[in-house]
N, C-alpha and C positions, 0 to 999 in steps of 0.2 A: 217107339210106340209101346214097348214093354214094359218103359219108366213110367209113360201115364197113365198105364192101363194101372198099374200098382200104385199111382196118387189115385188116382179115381177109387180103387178098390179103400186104402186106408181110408178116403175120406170117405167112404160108404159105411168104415166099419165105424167109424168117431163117432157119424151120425148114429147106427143104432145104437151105441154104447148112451150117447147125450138122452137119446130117447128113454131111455129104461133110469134112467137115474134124476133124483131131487134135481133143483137149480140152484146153480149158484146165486147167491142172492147179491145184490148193489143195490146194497141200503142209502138213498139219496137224502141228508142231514140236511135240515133247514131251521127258521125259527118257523117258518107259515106264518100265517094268516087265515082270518075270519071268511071263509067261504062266502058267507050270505051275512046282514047287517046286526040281526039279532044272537048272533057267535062271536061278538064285541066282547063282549064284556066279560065270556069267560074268558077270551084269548089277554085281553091285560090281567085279567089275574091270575093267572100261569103265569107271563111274563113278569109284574111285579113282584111273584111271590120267590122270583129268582137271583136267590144271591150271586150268582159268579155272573148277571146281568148286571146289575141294580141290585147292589148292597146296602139294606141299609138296618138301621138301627130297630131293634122288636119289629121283625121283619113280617112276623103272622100276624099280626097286629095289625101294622100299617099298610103295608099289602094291599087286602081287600079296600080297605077304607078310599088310597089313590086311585084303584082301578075303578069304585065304582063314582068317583068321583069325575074322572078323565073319560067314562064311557059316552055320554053324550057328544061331546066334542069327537071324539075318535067316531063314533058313529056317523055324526053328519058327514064325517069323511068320508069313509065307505062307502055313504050312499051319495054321493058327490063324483066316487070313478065306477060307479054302474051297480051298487048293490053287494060289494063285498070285495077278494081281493082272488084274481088270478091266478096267485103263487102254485095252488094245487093244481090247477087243469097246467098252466107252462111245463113243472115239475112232472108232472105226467107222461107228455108229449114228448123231452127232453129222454125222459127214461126207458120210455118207450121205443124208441129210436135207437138207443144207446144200446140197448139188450140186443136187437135187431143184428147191429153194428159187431157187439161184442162174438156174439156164435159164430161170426166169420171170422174174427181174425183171433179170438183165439177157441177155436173148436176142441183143445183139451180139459177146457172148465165149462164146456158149451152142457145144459142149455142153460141161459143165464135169466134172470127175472129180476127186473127192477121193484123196488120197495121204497114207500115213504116212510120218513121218520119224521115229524115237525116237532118243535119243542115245545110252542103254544096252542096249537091248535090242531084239529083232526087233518089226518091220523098222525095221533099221538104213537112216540115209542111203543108203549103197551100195545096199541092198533098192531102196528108194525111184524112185532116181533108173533104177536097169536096169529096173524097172517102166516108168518113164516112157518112156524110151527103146523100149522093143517098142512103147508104142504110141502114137511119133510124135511128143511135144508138144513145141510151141517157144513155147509163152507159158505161165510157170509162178507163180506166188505163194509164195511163203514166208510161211506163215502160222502166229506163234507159238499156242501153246494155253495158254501164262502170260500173263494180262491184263494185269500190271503186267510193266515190262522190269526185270532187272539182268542185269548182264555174266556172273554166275554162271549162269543160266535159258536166258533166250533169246540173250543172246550167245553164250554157249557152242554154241547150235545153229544159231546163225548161222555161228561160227565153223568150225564142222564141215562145213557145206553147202558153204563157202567153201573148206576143204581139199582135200573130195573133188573137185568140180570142180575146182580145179587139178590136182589131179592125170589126172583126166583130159582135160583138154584139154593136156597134156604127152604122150598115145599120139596123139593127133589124129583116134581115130575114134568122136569125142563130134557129135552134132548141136548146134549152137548153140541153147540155148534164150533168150529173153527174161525175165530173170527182176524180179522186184521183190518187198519184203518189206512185210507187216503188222505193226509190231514194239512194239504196243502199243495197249491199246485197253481199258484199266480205266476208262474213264469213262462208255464209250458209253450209251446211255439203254437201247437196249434188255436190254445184260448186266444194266446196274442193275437194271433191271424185276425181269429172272428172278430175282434172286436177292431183292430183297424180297420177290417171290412166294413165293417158299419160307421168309421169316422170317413174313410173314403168314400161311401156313399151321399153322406151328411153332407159333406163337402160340396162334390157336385151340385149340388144346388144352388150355393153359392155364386155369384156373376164371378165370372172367371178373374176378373180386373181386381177383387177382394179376398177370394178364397186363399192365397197363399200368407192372410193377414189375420183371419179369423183365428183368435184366442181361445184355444182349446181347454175347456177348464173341466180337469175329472174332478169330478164328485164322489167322496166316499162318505161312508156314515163314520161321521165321529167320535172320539171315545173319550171319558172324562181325564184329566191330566195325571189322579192318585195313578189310574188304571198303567197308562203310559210309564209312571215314575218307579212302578213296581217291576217292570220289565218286559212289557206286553211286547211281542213283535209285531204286531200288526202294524202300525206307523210304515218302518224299513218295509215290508213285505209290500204296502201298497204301493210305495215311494217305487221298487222294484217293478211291479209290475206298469206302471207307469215310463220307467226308463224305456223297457222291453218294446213297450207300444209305439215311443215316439222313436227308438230306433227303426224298430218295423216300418214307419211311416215316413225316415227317411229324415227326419228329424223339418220337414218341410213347413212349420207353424208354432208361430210363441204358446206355449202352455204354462198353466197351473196347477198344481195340485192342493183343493181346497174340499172343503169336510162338512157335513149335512147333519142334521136333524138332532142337535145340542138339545138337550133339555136341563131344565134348573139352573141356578144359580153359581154351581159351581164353575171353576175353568176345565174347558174342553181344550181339543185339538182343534187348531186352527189352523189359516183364515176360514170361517165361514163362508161357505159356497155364496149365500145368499149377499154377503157383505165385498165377497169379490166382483158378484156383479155391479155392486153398486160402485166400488173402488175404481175398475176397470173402465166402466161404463164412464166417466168422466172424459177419459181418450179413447174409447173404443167402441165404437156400435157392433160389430159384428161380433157373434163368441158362438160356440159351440159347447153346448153342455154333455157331459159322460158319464154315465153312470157306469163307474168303474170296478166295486168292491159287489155289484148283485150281477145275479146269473138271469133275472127276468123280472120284468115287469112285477110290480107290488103299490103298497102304498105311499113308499118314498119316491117312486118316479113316477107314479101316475096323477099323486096329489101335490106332494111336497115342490115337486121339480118342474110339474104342467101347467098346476092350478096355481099355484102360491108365485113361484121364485118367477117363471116365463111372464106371469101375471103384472109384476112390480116392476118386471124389466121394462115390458110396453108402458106403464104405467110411467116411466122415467122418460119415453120417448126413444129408446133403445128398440131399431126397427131387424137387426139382425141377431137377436138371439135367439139360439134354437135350442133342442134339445134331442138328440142321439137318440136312434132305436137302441131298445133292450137285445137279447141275446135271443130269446121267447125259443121260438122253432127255427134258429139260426139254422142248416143244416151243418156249417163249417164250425157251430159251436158243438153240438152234437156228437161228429165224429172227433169232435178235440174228447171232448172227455173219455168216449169210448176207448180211443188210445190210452187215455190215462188208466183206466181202468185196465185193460188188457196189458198194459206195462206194468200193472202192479201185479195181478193174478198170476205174471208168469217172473215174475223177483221174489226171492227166500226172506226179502223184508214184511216183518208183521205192519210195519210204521217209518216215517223217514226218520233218520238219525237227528233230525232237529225237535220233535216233537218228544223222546226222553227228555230235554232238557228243560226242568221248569223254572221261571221267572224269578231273578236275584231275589223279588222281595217277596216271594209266595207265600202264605200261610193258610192255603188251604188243602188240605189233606184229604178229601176229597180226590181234589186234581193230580196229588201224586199217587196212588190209590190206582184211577182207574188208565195212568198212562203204564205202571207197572202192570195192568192185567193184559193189554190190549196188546203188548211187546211183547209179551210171555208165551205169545199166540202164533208163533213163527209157523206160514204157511204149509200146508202138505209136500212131501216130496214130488208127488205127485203132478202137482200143477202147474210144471215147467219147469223152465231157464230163467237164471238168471238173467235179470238185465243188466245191461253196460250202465 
């Protein structure tokens, strides 16, 4: 009785301690998306005018020119899965939860407060960080929302994080925060979980006499071949989490792992999602589509993967192709990251040891730049135990 009356009393004192002190912040990195249908247009041009996305030649120049070129078309998108894109309210919910999650299990960096960061669209960085700033934090996370890294995804919003803090610590009236980053995490057991939970649900549906035949084909966004040839990990990183899942699932159905939403002329990573259906669909009616490489609902699964690909599949007379729930308000996705997070908050790593390393063929300085600042940021002694 004396031992718990002294857990009870410690956990009495953590909570007033958490009460009286800023939040730790879980900065949740995305690219977003366009809220509502008329935030189109500035969201491609943020996005085009982004070299470590879409590199290209007089880049200020052409930039605006493609974005408001491609705006109609991306628009009637938008207004095609309901008037803009979900990414903010999911990423919300997801973070929301996560914070919840996080004050319990780990009550020495409690109380914790999720933040968005999106690269294209509101709330942008800037948004982010003068949020932070009103209220006080100087221990913060960087926490990507793409599970596998490439320098195009979550570098790029590393890299951005990395800008704007410079620049403002150039006025000098920035609070110093302690930062460190989560910059990868497609293997962890519990993402795996959620996401086989949701191909075993998919399944179920299936007439039991086919379900053990149904061609599982994750879908990731693809990336152009230079990007790949330079040394990008994200390829291995998908391919990896993809093992994880069909071990998870017992390895119980033939799968693919095939690639979405190629743009231009150049070569991408393939097979083509779209052209696997068609490849497959010669011997196989039934498939189950995954969207593997997003944490929620957007407009690669709502339009790309609902409207287009499911669309061509009936169209071919392919009467068992489906497509996989998102992660959204998974709750077994939810408490996966909050572990993530709470295993990072209590390790002396600023970064994983794979994210110093950058790509054989890099020449952007930039990217070595802001992974030397982010490392340099080795957590308080403060904020636990190591982990194993």
């Amino acid at each position: 009785m004396h031992a718990l009356r002294s857990i009870a009393t410690a956990r009495r004192g953590l909570a007033t301690v958490a009460a009286s002190k800023p939040p730790t912040a879980v900065v949740l990195m995305n690219m977003g998306g366009p809220s509502t249908v008329p935030e189109t247009g500035d969201f491609l041009s943020r996005l085009f005018h982004d070299g470590d996305l879409i590199p290209l030649p007089f880049q200020s120049y052409l930039a605006p020119l493609i974005a408001k070129r491609r705006t109609p078309k991306i628009e009637a998108q938008y207004a095609a899965i309901g008037g803009g894109s979900p990414i903010l309210k999911w990423t919300r919910i997801q973070g929301e939860g996560m914070a919840k999650l996080l004050d319990e299990l780990s009550p020495e960096t409690a109380p914790h407060k999720a933040y968005v960061a999106f690269r294209y669209a509101n709330p942008l960085t800037e948004t982010c960080l003068d949020e932070m700033r009103k209220d006080g934090v100087e221990r913060a996370v960087a926490f990507t929302q793409y599970p596998q890294y490439s320098c195009s995804t979550t570098g790029s919003s590393i890299n951005e994080m990395w800008r704007v803090l410079q620049e403002r610590s150039k006025v000098g009236n920035e609070k110093p925060i302690q930062w460190s980053v989560i910059d990868r995490w497609g293997v962890h057991e519990g993402y795996v979980d959620a996401v086989a939970r949701n191909i075993e649900k998919s399944l179920a549906d299936y007439p039991a006499e086919v379900r053990n035949k149904v061609v599982l084909l994750f879908s990731a966004h693809s990336l152009p071949m230079s990007v790949v040839n330079r040394g990008d990990p994200y390829p291995a990183e998908v391919g990896a989490t993809v093992s994880a899942i069909m071990t998870r699932l017992g390895h119980t159905n033939p799968y693919r792992l095939t690639w979405q939403s190629q743009v231009g002329p150049s070569a991408w990573l393939g097979p083509q999602t779209i052209d696997a259906i068609k490849g497959l669909g010669k011997r196989h009616n039934d498939m189950l589509l995954i969207p593997v490489a997003f944490t929620s609902d957007h407009i690669e699964t709502l339009f790309e993967l609902d409207l287009e690909y499911l669309e061509e599949a009936k169209e071919m007379g392919l009467t068992g192709v489906r497509r996989c729930e998102s992660l959204n308000d998974s709750p077994h996705f939810i408490r996966a990251i909050a572990d993530i997070a709470a295993k990072h908050l209590n390790s002396p790593q600023a970064t994983s040891v794979q994210m110093g390393l950058r790509c054989p063929g890099c020449t952007n300085e930039k990217c070595g730049h802001a992974k030397e600042f982010f490392a340099s940021h080795p957590p308080p002694k403060g904020d636990g135990i190591a982990a194993n």
